[in-house]
VEXVEX-972430 format. One record per residue (C-alpha): x negated, y negated, z; residue in three letters. Coordinates in steps of 0.02 Angstrom, whole numbers, padded with zeros to 5 digits, always signed. Layout:
BEGIN
XYZALA...
# end
This chain:
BEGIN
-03302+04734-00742UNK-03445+04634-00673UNK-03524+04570-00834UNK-03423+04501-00966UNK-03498+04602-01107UNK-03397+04768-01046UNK-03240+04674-01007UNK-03160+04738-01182UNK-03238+04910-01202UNK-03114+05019-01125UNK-03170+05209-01120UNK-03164+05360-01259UNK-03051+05465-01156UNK-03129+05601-01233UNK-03209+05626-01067UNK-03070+05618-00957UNK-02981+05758-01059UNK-03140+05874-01066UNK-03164+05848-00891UNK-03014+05908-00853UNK-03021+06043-00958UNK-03174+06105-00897UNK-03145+06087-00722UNK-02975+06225-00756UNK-03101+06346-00816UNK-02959+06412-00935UNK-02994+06530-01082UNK-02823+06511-01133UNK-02843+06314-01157UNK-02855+06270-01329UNK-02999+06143-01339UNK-02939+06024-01478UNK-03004+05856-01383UNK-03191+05822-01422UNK-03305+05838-01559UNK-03408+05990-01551UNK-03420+06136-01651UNK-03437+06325-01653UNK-03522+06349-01814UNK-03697+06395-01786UNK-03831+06258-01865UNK-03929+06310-01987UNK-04049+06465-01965UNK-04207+06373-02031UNK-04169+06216-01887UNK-04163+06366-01741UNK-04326+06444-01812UNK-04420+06270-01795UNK-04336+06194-01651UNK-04415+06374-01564UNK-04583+06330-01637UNK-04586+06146-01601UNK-04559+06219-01392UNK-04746+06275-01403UNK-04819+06114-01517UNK-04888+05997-01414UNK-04860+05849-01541UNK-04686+05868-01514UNK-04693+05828-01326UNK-04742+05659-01377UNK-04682+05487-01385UNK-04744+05464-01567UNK-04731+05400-01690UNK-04575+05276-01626UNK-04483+05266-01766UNK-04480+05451-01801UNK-04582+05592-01880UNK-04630+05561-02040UNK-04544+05726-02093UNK-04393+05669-02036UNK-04416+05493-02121UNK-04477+05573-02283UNK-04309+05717-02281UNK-04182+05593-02205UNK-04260+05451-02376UNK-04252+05598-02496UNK-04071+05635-02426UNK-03984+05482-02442UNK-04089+05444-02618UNK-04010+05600-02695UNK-03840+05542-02662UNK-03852+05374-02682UNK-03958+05399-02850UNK-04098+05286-02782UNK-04269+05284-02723UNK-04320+05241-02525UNK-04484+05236-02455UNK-04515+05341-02299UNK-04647+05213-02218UNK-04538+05052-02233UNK-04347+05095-02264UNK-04314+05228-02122UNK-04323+05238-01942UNK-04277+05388-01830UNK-04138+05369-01694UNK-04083+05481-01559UNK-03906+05519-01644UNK-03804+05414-01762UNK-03701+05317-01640UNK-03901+05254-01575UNK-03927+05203-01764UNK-03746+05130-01763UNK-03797+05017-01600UNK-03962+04989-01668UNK-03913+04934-01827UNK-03779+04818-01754UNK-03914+04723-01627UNK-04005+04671-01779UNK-03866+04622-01857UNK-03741+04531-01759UNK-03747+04381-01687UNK-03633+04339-01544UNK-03446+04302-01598UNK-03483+04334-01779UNK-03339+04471-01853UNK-03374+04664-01905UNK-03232+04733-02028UNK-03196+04914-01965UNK-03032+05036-02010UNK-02887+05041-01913UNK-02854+05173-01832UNK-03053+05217-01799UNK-03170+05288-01681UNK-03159+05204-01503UNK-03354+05219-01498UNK-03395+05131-01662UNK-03257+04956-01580UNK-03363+04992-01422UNK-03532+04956-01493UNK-03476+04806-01585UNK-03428+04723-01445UNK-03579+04787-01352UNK-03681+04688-01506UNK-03575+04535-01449UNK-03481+04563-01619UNK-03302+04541-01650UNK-03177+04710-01723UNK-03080+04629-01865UNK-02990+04805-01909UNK-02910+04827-02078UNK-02759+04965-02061UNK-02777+05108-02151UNK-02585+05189-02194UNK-02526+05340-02148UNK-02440+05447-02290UNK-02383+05623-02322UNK-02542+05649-02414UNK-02662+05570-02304UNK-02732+05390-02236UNK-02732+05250-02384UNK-02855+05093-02376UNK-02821+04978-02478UNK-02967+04909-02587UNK-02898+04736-02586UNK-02853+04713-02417UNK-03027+04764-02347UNK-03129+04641-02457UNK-03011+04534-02422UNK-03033+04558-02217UNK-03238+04483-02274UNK-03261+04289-02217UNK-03381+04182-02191UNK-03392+04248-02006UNK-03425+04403-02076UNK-03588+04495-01993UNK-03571+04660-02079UNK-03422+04795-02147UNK-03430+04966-02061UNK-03358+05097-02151UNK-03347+05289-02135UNK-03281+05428-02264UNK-03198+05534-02201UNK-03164+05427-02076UNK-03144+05495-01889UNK-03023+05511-01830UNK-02917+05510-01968UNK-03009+05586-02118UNK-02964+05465-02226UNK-03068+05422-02371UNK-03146+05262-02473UNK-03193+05309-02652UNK-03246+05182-02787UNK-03115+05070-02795UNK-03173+05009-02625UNK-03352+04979-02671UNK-03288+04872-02804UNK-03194+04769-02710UNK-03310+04747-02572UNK-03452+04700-02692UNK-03386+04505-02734UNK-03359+04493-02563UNK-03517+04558-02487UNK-03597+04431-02604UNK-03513+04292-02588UNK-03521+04310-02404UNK-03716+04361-02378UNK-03665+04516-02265UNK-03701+04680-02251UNK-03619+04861-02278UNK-03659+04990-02138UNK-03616+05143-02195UNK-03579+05297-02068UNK-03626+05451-02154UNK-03614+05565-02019UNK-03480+05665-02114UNK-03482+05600-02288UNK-03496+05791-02371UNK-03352+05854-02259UNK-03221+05829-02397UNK-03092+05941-02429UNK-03064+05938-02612UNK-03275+05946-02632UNK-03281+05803-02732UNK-03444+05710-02747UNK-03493+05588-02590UNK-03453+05407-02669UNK-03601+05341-02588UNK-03619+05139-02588UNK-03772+05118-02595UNK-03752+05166-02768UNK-03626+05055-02825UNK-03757+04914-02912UNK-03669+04766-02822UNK-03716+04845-02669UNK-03856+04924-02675UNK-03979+04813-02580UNK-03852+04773-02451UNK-03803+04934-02367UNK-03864+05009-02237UNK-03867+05198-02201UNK-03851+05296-02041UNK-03845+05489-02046UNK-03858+05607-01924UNK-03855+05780-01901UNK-03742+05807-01772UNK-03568+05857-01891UNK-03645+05915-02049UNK-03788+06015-01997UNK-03687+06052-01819UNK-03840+06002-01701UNK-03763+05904-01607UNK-03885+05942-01451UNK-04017+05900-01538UNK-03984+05698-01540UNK-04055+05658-01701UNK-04022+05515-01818UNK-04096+05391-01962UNK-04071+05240-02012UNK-04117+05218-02220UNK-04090+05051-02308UNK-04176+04880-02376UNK-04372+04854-02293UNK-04304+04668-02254UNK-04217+04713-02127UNK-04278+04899-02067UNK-04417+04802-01992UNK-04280+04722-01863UNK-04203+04886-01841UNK-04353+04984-01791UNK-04388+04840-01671UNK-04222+04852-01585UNK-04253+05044-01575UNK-04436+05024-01484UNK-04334+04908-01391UNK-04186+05034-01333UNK-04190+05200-01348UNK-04388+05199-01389UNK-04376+05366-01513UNK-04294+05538-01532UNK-04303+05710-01475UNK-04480+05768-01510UNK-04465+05946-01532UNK-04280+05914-01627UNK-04360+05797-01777UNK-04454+05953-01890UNK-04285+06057-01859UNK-04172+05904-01916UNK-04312+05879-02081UNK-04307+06073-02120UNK-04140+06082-02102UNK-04100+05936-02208UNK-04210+05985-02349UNK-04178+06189-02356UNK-04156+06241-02519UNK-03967+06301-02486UNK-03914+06145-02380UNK-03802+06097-02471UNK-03733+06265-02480UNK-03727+06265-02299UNK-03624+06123-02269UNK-03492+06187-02391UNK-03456+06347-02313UNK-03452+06271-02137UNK-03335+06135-02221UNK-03234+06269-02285UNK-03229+06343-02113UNK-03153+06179-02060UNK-03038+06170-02184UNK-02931+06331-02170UNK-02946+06297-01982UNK-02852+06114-02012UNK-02748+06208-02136UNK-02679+06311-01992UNK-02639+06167-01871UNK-02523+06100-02015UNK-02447+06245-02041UNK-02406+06267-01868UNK-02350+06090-01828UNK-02236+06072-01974UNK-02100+06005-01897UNK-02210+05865-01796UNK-02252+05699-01882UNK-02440+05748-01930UNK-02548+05650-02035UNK-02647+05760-02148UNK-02834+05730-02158UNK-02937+05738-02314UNK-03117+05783-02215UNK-03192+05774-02063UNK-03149+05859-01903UNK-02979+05798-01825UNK-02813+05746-01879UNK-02686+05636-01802UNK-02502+05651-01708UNK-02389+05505-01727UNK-02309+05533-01532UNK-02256+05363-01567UNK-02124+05433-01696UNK-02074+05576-01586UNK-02030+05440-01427UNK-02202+05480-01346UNK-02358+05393-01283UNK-02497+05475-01330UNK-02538+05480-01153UNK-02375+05589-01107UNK-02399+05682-01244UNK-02584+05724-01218UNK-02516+05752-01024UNK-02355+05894-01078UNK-02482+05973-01203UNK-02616+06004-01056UNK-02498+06057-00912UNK-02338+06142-01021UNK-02428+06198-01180UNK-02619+06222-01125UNK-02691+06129-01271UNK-02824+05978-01231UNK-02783+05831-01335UNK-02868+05662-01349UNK-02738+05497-01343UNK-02819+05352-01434UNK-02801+05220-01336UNK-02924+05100-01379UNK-02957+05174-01528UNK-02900+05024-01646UNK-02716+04936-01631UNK-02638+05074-01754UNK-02736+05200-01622UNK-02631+05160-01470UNK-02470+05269-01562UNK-02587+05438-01587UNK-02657+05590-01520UNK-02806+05660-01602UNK-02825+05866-01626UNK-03002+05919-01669UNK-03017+06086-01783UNK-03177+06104-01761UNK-03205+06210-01618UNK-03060+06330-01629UNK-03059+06487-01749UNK-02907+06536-01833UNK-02865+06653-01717UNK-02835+06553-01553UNK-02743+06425-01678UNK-02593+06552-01728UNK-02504+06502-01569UNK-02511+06297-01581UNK-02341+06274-01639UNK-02264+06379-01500UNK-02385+06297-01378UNK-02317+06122-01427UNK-02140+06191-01414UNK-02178+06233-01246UNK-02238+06070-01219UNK-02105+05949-01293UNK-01969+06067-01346UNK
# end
């Protein structure tokens, strides 16, 4: 590396498997390695994304921090579930995709060497960007169980200092799916406090929970309420994931900062993607929506268990992608995701780099795969490692 700033952000390797998978040009590859979808967004997003091709005000700049509509629908959004009240004009911004808000967010946040408490194992991207905000990962390992990934309340308040920037959670979680409920608001409230730091919540996939229990939003918890910052997007839930749309909703104190880091990096969103992302979010059935295509995701994840019933799987309680201890089965995840690819035709993501707990799994994404090409994956990973 020639600057010192990338000289601990290793790669995804998300890439390097869907390279490789699209340069074989197989139909019979299972594509189980990166996040994308093929549920069809919502109907009402197509109809206005169409429309928006032929407005002229969408093939602008303005306004920088995002079309009202979007502000006003993304406010309204995150207000219903965190049972508040956000003003469009002062605690929102637009960003082009969640992981922009996530950066964003971060830059205003962080100063260099000061710590950012994150899960363990946990999306390579989210470590990357902390470093790239000169922060610091101090990851908090989540345990795996026969019924899913546990947190424990305790231990992440606990994992809160006084070099503490901000906490960075996700439910579900990705890679793992695992969830934070209550019990981990709680405990993070003293400590947010005491320590004058902030919550950053990822919400990209906070209504992609199996058991379709209510999103335990923190914003709502009252001891953290004016510390938490939220950043949605509309890539997983709403599946338009082309359309590089995010927001950023929280406190006007420091949304000001935010929106200046965003004129200062990305500079705004997708013009002719913000009225699709606001109609989309705001459609009278959206939340319908999201629970049939999460329902869609869950027989699919159902299926991989079934199959791999004899392999050391971690079941997920949302999101997109579950988790293969190689580790237990005497396999890197690298030579695993390598047997799966060449013997078994399945693409596979290790997780190297994806937290210390990270380096001992391979990550299988449901969401891309129908039922149908899934009835095979057990004999396709007996091929593969016997």
């Amino acid at each position: 590396m020639t600057v010192s700033r990338l000289r601990h952000i290793p790669g995804i390797g998300v890439n390097e498997i869907g390279d490789a998978a699209d340069a074989a040009n197989d139909p019979d590859l299972l594509r189980l390695e990166n996040l994308d979808t093929d549920i069809r967004p919502p109907s009402v997003a197509l109809e206005a994304t169409k429309a928006a091709v032929d407005d002229d005000a969408a093939n602008s700049y303005l306004p920088f921090q995002g079309h009202r509509a979007l502000r006003a629908a993304a406010t309204a959004h995150v207000g219903r579930l965190a049972g508040r009240q956000y003003d469009p004009d002062s605690e929102a911004v637009g960003v082009a995709g969640g992981l922009n808000g996530v950066l964003n967010t971060l830059l205003a946040l962080v100063e260099p060497g000061q710590e950012v408490v994150i899960a363990d194992p946990i999306y390579a991207g989210l470590v990357n960007r902390i470093r790239l905000a000169g922060g610091v990962p101090r990851h908090v390992p989540a345990t795996a169980t026969p019924v899913g990934w546990i947190t424990d309340p305790e231990r992440l308040a606990d994992a809160v200092g006084p070099d503490t920037a901000a906490v960075l959670v996700m439910t579900p979680a990705m890679p793992t799916g695992g969830l934070l409920d209550g019990a981990h608001w709680d405990a993070l409230a003293g400590a947010v406090a005491r320590h004058d730091c902030w919550v950053v919540y990822d919400a990209a996939m906070e209504r992609i929970r199996f058991d379709a229990s209510p999103v335990p939003h923190p914003a709502a918890h009252p001891g953290l309420a004016a510390r938490t910052i939220t950043v949605g997007s509309a890539s997983k839930e709403l599946r338009l994931i082309g359309w590089r749309v995010g927001w950023v909703v929280g406190p006007a104190e420091i949304m000001a900062d935010i929106n200046l880091v965003g004129l200062t990096n990305v500079v705004c969103q997708v013009g002719i993607a913000q009225q699709a992302v606001a109609a989309a979010l705001t459609a009278p059935d959206a939340d319908a929506d999201v629970a049939a295509a999460t329902d869609t995701w869950r027989r699919r994840c159902e299926v991989i268990l079934h199959q791999l019933a004899d392999y050391p799987c971690v079941p997920p309680a949302g999101g997109w992608s579950l988790l293969v201890d190689t580790a237990a089965m005497g396999l890197p995840p690298e030579e695993a995701s390598r047997r799966l690819f060449e013997r078994g035709r399945v693409a596979a993501t290790p997780m190297t780099g994806w937290g210390p707990r990270g380096q001992n799994y391979l990550r299988l994404v449901f969401a891309n795969e129908p039922v149908e090409r899934l009835a095979d994956l057990g004999a396709r990973f007996r091929a593969a490692f016997g």
